[in-house]
MDTraj code that builds the backbone (N, CA, C; nanometers):
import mdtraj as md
import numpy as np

residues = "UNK UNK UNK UNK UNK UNK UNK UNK UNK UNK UNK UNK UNK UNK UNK UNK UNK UNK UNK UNK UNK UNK UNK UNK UNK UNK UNK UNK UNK UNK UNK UNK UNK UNK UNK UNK UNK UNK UNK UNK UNK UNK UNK UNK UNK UNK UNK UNK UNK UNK UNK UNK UNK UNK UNK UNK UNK UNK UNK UNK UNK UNK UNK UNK UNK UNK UNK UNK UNK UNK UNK UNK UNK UNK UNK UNK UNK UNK UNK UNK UNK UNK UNK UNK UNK UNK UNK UNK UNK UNK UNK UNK UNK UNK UNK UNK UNK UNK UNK UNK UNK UNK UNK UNK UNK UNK UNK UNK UNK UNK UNK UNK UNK UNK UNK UNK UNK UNK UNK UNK UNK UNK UNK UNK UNK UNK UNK UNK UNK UNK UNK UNK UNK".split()
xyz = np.array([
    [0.0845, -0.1175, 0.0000],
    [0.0000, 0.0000, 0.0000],
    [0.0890, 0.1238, 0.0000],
    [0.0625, 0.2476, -0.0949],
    [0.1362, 0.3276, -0.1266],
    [0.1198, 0.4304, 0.0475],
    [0.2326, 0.4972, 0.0445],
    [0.2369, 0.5990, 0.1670],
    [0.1547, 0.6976, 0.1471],
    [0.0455, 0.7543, 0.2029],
    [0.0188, 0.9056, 0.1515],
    [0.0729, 1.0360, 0.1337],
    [0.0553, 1.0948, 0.0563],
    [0.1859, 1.2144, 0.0068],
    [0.1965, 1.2385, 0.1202],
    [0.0873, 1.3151, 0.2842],
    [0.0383, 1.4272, 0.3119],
    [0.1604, 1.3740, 0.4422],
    [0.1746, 1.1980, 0.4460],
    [0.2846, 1.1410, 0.5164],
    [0.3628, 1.1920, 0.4996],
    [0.4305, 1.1556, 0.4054],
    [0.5416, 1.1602, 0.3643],
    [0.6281, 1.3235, 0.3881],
    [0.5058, 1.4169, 0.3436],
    [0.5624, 1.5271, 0.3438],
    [0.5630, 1.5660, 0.5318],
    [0.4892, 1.5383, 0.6139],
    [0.5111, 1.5392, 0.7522],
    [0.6416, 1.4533, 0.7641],
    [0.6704, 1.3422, 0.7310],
    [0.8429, 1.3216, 0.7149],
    [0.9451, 1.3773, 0.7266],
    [0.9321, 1.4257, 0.5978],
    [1.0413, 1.4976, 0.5981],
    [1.0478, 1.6554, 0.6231],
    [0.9251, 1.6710, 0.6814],
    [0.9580, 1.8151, 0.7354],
    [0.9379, 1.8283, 0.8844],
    [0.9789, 1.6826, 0.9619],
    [1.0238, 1.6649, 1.0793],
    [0.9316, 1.6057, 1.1819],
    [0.8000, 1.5069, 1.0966],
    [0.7423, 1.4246, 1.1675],
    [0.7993, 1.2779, 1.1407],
    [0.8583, 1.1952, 1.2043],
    [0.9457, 1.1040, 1.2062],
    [0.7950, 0.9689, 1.2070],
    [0.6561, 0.9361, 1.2082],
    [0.5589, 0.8678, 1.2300],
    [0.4910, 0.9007, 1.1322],
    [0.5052, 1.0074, 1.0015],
    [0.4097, 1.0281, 0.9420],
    [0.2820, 1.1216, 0.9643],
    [0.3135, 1.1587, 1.1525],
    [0.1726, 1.2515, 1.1535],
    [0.2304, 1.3060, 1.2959],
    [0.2961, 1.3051, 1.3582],
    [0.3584, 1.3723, 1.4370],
    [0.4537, 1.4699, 1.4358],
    [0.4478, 1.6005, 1.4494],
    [0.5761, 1.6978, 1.4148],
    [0.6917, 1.6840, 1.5650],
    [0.7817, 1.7225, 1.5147],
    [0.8960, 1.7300, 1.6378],
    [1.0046, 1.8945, 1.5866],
    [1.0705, 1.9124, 1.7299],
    [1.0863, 2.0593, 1.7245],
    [1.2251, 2.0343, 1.6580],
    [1.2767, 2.0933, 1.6022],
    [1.4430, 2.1223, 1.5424],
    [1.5293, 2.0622, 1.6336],
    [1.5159, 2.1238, 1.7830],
    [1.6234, 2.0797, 1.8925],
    [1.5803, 1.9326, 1.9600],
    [1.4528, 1.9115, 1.9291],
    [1.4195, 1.7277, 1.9726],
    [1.5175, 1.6331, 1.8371],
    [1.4821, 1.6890, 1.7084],
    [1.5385, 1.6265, 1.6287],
    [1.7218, 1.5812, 1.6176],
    [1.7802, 1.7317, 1.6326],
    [1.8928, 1.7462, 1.7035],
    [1.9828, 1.6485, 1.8259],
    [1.8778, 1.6810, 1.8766],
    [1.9255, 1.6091, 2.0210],
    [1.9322, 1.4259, 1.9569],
    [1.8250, 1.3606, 1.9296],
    [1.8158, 1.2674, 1.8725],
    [1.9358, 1.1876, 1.7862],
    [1.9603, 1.3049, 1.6656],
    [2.0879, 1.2650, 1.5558],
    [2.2289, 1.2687, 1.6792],
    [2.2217, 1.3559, 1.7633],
    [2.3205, 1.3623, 1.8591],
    [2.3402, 1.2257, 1.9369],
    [2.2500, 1.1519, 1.9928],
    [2.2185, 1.0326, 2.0865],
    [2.2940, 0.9247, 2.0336],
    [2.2451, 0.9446, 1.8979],
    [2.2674, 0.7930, 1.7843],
    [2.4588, 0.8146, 1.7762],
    [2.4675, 0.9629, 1.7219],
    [2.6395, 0.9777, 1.7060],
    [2.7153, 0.9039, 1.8296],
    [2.6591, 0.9697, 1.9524],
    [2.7362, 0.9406, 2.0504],
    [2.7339, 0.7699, 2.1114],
    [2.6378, 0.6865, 2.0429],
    [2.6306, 0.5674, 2.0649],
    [2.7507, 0.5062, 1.9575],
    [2.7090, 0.5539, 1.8301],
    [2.8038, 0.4654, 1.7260],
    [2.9645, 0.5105, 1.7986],
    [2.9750, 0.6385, 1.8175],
    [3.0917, 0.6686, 1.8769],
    [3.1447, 0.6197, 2.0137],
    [3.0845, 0.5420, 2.0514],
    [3.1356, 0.4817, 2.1636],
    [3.0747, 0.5414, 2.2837],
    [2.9796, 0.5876, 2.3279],
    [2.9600, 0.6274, 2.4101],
    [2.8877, 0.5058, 2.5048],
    [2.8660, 0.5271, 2.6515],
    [2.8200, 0.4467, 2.7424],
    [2.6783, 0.3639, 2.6845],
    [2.6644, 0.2907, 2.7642],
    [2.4917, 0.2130, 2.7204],
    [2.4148, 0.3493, 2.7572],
    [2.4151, 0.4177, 2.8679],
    [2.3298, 0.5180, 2.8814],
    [2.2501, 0.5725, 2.7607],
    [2.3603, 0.5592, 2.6567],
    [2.2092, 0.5933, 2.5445],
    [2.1308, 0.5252, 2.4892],
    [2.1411, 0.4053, 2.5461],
    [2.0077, 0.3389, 2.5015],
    [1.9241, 0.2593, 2.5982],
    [1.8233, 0.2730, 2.5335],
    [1.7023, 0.2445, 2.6128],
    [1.7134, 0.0764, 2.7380],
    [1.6616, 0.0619, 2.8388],
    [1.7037, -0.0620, 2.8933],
    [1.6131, -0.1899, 2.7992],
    [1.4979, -0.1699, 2.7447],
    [1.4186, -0.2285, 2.6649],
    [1.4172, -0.2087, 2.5128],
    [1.5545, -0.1642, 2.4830],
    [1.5728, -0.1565, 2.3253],
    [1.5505, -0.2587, 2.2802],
    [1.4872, -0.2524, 2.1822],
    [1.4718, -0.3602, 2.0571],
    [1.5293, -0.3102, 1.9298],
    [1.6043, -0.4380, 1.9252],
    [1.7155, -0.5176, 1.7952],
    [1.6503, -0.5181, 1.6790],
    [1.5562, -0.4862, 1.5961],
    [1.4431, -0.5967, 1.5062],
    [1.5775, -0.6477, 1.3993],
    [1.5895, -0.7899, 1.4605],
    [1.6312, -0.8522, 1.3636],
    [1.5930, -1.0170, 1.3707],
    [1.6657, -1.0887, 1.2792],
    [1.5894, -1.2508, 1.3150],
    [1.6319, -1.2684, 1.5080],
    [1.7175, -1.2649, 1.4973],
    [1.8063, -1.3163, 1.6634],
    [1.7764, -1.2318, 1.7497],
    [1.6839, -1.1062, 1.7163],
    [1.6202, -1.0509, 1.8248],
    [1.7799, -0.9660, 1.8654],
    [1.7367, -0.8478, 1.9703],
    [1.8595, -0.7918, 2.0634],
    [1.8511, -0.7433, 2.1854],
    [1.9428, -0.7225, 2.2461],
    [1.9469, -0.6672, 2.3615],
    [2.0350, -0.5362, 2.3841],
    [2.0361, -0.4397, 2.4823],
    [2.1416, -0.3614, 2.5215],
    [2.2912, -0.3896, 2.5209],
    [2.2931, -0.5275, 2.5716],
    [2.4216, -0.5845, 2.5561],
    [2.4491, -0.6549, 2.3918],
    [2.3180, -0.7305, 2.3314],
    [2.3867, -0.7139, 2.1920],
    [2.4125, -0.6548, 2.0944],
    [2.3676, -0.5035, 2.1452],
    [2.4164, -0.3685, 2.0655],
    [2.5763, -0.3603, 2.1078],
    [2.5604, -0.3577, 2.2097],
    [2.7179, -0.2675, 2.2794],
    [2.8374, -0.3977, 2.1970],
    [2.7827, -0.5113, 2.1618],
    [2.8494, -0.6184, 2.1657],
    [2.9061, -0.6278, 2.0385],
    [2.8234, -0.5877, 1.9233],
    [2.7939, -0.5090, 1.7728],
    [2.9210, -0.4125, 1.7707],
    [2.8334, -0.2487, 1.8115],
    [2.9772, -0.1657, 1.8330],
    [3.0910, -0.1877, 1.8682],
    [3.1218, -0.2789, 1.9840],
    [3.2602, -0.2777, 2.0300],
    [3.3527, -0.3835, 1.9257],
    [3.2453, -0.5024, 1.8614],
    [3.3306, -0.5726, 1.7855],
    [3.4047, -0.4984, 1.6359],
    [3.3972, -0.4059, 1.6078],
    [3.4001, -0.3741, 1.5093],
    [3.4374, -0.2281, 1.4959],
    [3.5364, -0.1455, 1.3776],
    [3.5724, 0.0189, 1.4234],
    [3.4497, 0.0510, 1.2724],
    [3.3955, 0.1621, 1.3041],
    [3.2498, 0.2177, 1.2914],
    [3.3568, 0.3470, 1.2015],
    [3.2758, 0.3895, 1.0835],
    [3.3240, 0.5225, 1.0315],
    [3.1533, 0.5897, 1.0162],
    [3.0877, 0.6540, 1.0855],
    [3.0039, 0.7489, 1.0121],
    [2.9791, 0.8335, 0.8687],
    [2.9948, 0.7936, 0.7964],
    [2.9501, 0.8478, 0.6563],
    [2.8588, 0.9298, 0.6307],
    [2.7467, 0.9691, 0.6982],
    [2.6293, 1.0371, 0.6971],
    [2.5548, 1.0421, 0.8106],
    [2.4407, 1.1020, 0.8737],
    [2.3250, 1.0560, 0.9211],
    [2.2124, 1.1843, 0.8773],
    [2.1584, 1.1540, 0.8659],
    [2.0036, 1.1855, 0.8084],
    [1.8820, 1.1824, 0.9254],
    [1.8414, 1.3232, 0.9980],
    [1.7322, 1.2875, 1.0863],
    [1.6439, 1.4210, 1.1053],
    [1.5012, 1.3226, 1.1375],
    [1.4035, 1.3680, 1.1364],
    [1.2930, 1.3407, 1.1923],
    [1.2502, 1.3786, 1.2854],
    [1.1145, 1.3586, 1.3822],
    [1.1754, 1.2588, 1.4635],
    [1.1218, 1.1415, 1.4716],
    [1.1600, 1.0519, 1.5936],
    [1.2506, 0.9639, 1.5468],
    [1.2792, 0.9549, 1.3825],
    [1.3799, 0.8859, 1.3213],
    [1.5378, 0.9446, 1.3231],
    [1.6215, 0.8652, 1.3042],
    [1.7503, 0.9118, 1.2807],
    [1.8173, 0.7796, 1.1798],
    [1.8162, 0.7909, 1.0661],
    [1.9546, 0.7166, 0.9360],
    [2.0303, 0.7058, 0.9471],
    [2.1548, 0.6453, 0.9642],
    [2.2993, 0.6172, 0.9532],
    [2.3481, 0.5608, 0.8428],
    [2.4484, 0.6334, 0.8046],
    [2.5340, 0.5402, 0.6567],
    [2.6828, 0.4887, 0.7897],
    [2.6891, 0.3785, 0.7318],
    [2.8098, 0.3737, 0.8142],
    [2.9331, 0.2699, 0.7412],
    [3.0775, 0.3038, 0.7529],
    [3.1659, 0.1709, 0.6944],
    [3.2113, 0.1460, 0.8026],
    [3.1938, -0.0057, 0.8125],
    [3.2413, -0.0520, 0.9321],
    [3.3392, -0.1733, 0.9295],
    [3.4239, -0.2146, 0.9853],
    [3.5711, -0.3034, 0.9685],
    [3.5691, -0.3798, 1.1024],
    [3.5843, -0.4725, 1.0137],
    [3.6171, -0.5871, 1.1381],
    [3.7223, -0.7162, 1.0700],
    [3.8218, -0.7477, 1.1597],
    [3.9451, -0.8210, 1.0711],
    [3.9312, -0.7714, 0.9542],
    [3.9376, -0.8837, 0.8260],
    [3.9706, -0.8478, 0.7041],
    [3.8358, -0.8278, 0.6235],
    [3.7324, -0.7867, 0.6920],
    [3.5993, -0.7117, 0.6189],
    [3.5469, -0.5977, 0.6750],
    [3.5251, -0.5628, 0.5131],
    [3.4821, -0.4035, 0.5236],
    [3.3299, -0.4376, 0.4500],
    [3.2494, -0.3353, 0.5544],
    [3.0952, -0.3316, 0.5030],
    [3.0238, -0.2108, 0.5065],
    [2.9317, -0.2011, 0.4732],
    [2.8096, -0.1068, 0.4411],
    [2.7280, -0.1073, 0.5439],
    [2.6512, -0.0185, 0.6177],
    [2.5802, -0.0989, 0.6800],
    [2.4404, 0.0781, 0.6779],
    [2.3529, 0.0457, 0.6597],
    [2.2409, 0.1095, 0.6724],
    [2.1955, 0.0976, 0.8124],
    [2.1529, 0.1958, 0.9063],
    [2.1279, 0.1267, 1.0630],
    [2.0157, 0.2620, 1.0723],
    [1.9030, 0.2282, 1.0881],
    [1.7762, 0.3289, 1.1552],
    [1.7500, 0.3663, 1.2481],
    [1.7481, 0.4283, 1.3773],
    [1.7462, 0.4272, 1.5120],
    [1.6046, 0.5469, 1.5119],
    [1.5511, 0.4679, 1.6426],
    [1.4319, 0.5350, 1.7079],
    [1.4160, 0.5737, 1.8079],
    [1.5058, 0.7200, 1.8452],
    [1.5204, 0.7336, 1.9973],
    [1.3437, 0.7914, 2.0418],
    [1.3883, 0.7913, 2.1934],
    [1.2817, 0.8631, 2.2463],
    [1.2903, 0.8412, 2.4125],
    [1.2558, 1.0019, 2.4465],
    [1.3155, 1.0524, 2.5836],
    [1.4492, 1.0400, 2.5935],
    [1.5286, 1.0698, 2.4993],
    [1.7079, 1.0959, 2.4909],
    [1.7390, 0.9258, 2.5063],
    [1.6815, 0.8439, 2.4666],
    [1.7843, 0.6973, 2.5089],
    [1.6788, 0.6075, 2.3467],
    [1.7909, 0.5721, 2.2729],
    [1.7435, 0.4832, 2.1556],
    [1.6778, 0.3477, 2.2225],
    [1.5266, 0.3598, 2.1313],
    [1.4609, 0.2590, 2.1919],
    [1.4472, 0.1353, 2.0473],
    [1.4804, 0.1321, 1.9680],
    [1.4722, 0.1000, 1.8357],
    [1.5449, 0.1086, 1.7131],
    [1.5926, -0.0156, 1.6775],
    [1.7200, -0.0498, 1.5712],
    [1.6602, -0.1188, 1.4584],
    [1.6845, -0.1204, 1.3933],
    [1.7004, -0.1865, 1.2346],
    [1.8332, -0.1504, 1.1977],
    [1.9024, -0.2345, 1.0911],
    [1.9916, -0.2166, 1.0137],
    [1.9852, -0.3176, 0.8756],
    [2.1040, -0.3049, 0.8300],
    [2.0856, -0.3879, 0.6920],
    [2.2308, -0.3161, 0.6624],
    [2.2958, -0.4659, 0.6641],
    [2.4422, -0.4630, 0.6204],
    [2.4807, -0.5185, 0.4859],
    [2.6082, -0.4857, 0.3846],
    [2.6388, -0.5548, 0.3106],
    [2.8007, -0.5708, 0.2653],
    [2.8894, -0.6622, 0.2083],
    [2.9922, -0.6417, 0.2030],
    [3.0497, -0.5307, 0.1317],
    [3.1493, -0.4354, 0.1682],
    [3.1668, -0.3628, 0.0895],
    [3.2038, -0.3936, -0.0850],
    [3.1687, -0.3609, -0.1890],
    [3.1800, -0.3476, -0.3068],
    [3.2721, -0.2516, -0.4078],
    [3.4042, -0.2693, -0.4059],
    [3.5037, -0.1333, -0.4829],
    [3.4653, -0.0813, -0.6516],
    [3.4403, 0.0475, -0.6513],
    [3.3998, 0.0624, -0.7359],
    [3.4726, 0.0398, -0.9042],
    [3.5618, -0.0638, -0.8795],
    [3.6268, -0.1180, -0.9979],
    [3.5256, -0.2776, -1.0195],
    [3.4807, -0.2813, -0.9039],
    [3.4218, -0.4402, -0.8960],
    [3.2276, -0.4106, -0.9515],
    [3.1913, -0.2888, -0.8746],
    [3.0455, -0.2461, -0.9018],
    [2.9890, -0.2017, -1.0583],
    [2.8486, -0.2435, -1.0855],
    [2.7907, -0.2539, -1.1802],
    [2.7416, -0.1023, -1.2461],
    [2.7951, -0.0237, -1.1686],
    [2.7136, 0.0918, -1.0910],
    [2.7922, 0.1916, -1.0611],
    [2.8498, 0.3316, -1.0514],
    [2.9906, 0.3975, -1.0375],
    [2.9399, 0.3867, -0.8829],
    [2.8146, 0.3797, -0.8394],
    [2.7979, 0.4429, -0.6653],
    [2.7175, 0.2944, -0.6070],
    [2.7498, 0.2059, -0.5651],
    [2.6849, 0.1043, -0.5311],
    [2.6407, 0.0888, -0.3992],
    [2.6859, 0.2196, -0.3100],
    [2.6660, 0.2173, -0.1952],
    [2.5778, 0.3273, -0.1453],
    [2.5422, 0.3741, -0.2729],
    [2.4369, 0.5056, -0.2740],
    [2.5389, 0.6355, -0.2480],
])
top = md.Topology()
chain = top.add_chain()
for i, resn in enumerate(residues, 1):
    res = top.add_residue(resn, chain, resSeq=i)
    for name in ("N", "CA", "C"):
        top.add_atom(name, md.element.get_by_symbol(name[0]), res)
traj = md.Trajectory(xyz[None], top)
């Protein structure tokens, strides 16, 4: 089922649900939460009941467990209303990946993850000059 425009445009002009607006400095604060998590910061930023959505399910500890295995480069983040985007390259031994990661804070502590990883692709090898968007 298609999104409705009237969504979409509450989206991206800082309703993160499609019908909820949020203020500049909630949004802010938010893209801030997520940085300071990928960056190493304490569990404090996330929620004690975060959810992982993935098959294996997660926990607080299998986030922190995620980050610490692995050195994290931020490439982007993208945020808006209760959402926050991450582009990220991330390395671990001898692989390098992509990884798309969504976060859903709320009341300053991320309560909500998705991601979607892939191996990195050099653009001598890609079908595509930008394969990683």
């Amino acid at each position: 089922m298609p999104i409705p425009a009237d969504a979409v445009e509450s989206f991206l002009s800082g309703g993160g649900d499609g019908g909820a607006d949020a203020a500049p400095t909630v949004v802010a604060r938010n893209a801030a939460r997520v940085r300071a998590f990928l960056e190493k910061a304490g569990e404090d930023v996330l929620a004690g009941d975060v959810t992982w959505h993935r098959p294996a399910g997660g926990s607080v500890q299998a986030l922190l467990d995620w980050r610490s295995s692995r050195e994290i480069e931020i490439r982007r983040t993208i945020a808006s209303g209760d959402s926050v985007l991450a582009q990220l390259d991330t390395h671990r031994q001898d692989r390098r990946q992509v990884t798309y990661a969504w976060f859903r804070p709320h009341d300053d502590r991320i309560t909500d993850v998705w991601m979607v990883t892939q191996d990195f692709v050099g653009e001598s090898e890609a079908a595509t000059r930008h394969p990683h968007f």
